[in-house]
C-alpha positions in Angstrom: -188.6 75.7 263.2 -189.4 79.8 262.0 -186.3 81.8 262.2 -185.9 85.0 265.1 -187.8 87.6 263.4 -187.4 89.9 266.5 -185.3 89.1 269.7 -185.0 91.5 272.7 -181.8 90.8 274.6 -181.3 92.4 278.7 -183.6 95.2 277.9 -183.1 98.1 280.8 -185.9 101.3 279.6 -185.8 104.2 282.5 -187.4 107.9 282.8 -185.7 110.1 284.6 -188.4 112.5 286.8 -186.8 114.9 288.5 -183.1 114.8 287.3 -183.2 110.8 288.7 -183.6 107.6 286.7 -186.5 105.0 287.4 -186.2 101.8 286.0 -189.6 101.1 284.3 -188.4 97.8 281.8 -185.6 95.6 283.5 -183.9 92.3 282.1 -186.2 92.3 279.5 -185.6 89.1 277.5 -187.9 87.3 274.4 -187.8 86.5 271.3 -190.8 86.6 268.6 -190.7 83.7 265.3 -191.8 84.3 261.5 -195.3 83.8 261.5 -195.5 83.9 265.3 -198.2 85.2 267.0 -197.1 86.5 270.8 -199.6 88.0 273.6 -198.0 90.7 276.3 -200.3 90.6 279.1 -200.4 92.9 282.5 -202.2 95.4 284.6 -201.9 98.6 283.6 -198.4 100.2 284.4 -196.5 97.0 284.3 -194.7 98.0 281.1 -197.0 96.4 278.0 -196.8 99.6 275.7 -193.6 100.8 276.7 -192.2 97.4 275.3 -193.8 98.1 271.7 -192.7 101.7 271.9 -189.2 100.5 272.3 -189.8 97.8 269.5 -190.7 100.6 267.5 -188.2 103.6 268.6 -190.9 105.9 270.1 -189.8 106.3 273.2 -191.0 109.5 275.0 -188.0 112.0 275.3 -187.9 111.2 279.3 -187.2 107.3 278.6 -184.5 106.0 277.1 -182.8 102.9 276.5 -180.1 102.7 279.2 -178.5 98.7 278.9 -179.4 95.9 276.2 -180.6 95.6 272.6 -183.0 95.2 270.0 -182.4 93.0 266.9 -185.5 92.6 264.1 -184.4 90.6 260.9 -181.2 89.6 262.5 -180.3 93.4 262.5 -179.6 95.6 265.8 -181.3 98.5 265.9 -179.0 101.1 267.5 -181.4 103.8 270.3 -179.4 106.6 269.4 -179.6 106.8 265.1 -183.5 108.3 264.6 -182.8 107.3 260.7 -182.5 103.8 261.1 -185.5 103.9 263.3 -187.4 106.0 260.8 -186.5 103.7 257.8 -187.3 100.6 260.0 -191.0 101.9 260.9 -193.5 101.1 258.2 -191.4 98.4 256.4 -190.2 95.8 258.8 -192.0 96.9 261.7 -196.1 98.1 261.9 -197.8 99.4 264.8 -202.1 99.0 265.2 -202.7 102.1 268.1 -205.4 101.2 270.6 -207.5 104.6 269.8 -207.3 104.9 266.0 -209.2 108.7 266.3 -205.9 109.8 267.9 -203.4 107.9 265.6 -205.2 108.9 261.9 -204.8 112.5 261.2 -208.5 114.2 261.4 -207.3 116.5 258.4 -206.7 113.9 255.7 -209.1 111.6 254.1 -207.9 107.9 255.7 -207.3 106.6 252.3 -204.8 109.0 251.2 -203.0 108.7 254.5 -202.9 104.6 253.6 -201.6 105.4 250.2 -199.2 107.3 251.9 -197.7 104.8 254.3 -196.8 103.2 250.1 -195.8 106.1 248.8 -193.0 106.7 252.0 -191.8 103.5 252.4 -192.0 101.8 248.7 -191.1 103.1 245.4 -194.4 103.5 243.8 -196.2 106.0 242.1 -199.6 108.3 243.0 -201.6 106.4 241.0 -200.0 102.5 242.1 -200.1 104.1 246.1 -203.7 104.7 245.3 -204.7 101.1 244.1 -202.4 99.8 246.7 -204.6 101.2 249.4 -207.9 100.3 247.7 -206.8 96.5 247.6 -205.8 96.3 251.0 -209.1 98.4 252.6 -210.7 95.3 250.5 -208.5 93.1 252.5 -209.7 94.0 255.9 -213.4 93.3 255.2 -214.3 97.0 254.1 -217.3 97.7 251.7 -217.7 100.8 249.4 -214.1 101.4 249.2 -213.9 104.2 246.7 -216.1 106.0 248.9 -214.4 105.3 251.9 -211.1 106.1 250.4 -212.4 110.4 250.7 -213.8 109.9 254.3 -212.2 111.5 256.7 -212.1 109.6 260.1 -214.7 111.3 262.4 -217.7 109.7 259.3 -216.0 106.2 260.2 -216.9 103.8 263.2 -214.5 102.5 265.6 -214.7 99.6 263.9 -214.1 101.2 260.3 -211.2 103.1 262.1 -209.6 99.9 263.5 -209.8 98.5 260.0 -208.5 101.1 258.6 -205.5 101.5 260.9 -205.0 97.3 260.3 -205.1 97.9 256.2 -202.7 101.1 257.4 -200.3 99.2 259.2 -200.0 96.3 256.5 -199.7 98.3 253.0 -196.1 97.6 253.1 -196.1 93.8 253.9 -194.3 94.4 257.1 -192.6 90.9 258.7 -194.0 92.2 262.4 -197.1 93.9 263.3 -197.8 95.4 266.5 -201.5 95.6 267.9 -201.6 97.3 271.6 -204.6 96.9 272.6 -206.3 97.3 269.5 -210.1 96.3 270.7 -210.4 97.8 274.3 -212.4 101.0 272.8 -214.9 98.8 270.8 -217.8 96.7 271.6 -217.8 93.0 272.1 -219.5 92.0 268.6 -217.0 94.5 266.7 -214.0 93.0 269.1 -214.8 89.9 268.1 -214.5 90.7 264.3 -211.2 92.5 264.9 -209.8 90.0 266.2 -211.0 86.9 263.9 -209.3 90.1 261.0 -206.0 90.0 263.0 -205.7 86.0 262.9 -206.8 86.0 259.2 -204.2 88.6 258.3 -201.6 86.5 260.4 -202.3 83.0 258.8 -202.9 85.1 254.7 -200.2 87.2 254.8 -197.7 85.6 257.1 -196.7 88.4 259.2 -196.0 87.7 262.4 -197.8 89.7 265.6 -197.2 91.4 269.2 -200.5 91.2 270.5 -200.4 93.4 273.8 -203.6 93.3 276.0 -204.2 93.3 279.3 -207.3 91.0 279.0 -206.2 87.1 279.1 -209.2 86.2 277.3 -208.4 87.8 274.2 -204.6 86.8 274.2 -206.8 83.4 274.0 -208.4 84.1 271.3 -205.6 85.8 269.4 -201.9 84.0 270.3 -200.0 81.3 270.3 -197.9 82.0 273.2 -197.8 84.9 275.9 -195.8 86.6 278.3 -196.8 88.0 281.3 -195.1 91.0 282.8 -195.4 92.9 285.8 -194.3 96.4 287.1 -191.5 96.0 284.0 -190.6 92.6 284.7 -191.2 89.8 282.4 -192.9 87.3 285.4 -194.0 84.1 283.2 -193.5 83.1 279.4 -194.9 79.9 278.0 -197.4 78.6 274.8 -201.4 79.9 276.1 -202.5 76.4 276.9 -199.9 76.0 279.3 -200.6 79.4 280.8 -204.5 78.8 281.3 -204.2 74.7 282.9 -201.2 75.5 284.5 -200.2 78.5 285.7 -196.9 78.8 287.1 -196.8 82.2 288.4 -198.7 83.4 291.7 -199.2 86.8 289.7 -200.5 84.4 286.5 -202.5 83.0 288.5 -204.5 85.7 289.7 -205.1 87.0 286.6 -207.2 84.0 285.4 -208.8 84.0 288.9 -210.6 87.4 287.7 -211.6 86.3 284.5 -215.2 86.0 283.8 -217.0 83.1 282.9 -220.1 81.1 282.7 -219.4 79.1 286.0 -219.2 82.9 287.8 -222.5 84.1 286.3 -224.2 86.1 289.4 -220.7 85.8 291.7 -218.3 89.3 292.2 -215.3 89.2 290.0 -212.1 88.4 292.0 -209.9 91.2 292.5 -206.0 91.3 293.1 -205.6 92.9 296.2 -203.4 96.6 296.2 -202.1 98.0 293.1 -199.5 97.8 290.6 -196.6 99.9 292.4 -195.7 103.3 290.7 -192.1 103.7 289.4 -191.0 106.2 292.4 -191.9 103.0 295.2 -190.0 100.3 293.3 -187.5 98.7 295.5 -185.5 95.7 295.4 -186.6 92.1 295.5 -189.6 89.9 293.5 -192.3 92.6 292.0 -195.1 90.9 292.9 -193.9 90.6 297.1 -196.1 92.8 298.1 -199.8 91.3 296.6 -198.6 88.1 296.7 -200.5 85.9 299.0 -197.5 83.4 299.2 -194.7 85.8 299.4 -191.9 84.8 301.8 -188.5 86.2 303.3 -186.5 85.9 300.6 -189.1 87.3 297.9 -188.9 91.0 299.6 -185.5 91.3 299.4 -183.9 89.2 296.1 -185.5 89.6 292.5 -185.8 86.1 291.4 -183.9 85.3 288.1 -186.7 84.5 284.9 -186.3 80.6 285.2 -186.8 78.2 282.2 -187.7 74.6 283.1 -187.4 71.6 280.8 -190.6 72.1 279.0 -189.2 75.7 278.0 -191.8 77.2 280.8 -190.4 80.3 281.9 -191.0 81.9 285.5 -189.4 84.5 287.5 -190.7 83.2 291.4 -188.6 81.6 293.9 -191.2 79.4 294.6 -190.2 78.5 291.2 -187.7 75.1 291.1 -186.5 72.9 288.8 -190.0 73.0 286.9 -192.4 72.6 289.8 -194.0 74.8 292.1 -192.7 74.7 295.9 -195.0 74.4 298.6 
């Protein structure tokens, strides 16, 4: 079995609005394998990307870490020391943005700035940073490399972007690469590319992946196993094919329910009813209470513990026991 490349222990992340603090990540608990490739999965607001900003130590200056820990390569990564972060990013750690024109720099040609990811993190010259970059633009499927290495990234497609930001984020051979939502912004025959790039990168180079989307089709396509979270709660964790034939979760659950497919050709998409509650109108008990179409008297008032059954399924519902769902 792969060792714990990155294990999240009790994670507590909170923003304080208005001189008061609002839990927006509580009990958060996983761990990610060498090699691994793990899906995040949620509506928007349910804490996806504030997870891989707290991975990577770019939490906004309103959030902070406020009870647990993070541990990557068996070495805890303290919120406080910005250095340990900073030397952390780029070499252990690698991020993939969802909107590549925002992460690359408009004012640099995207070649130099992946030579420069090399030349930060790794002892290499100009020249080596140079040929570095070249190799691993080659990598990710791009043509006309020497060309490309001048461009500057409004000349590029999304799709050239996205590769680019892929060959950025793996220069330095990093052991865990995070991709949030890295295909939303593209079309379906470019997505589709991406994505066969991203299990081709995993499976060539061994580095293991945080895959965070909130579409449970492409975790398909991409992961070996997914968690689903929802308003900062991790609600279900378990391998893919367990979560799509048998989905423990009523919020799980739901989520496949809208999923298109060639059975619902012609029908209206399902739709969870109500909305993912803001941080100001979270209150006690399970997350989910208030859309759940089976919530009862005790889900409104206690937050259900995260459960593991014998087959390692894990589920935070109180409908939830001893591996089987209660009627």
């Amino acid at each position: 079995m792969a060792n714990t490349l990155l294990a999240i222990d009790e994670l507590d992340v909170a923003f304080t609005i208005g001189g008061k603090q609002y839990p927006a990540l509580r009990q958060l608990s996983f761990e990610v394998r060498e090699k691994e490739r793990v899906g995040i999965v949620g509506e928007s607001g349910c804490g996806k990307s504030l997870t891989s900003l707290s991975v990577m130590g770019l939490l906004p200056e309103s959030a902070a870490i406020t009870r647990g820990q993070i541990s990557l390569a068996g070495k805890t990564l303290s919120a406080g020391l910005r250095e340990e972060w900073h030397s952390t990013r780029g070499r252990q750690v690698a991020m993939i943005f969802q909107d590549p024109m925002t992460a690359l720099n408009p004012l640099m040609p995207v070649g130099k700035q992946i030579a420069e990811m090399a030349l930060t993190h790794l002892a290499v010259t100009r020249k080596e940073a140079k040929q570095m970059a070249l190799e691993m633009m080659a990598k990710v499927g791009l043509s006309r490399i020497e060309q490309l290495y001048g461009e500057y990234p409004h000349r590029l497609s999304g799709g050239m972007m996205q590769r680019m930001m892929i060959a950025m984020a793996l220069i330095c051979q990093p052991k865990l690469l995070i991709a949030d939502e890295p295909t939303t912004a593209l079309d379906v025959t470019i997505q589709a590319q991406i994505l066969a790039l991203l299990r081709e990168m995993n499976r060539s180079t061994g580095t293991a992946m945080l895959f965070i989307s909130h579409d449970l089709g492409v975790i398909r396509e991409v992961c070996e196993r997914v968690i689903v979270m929802y308003a900062g709660f991790i609600v279900e964790d378990a391998p893919v094919q367990d979560i799509l034939e048998n989905p423990k979760h009523p919020y799980t659950a739901a989520l496949l329910q809208a999923l298109p497919s060639v059975e619902k050709r012609g029908q209206a998409l399902y739709t969870i009813p109500g909305r993912v509650p803001p941080l100001t109108e979270r209150g006690g008990g399970c997350p989910f209470a208030g859309r759940c179409p089976r919530a009862f008297g005790i889900c409104h008032t206690i937050t259900p513990e995260l459960d593991t059954g014998m087959d390692g399924h894990r589920v935070r519902c109180h409908l939830y026991v001893e591996g089987r769902l209660c009627g």
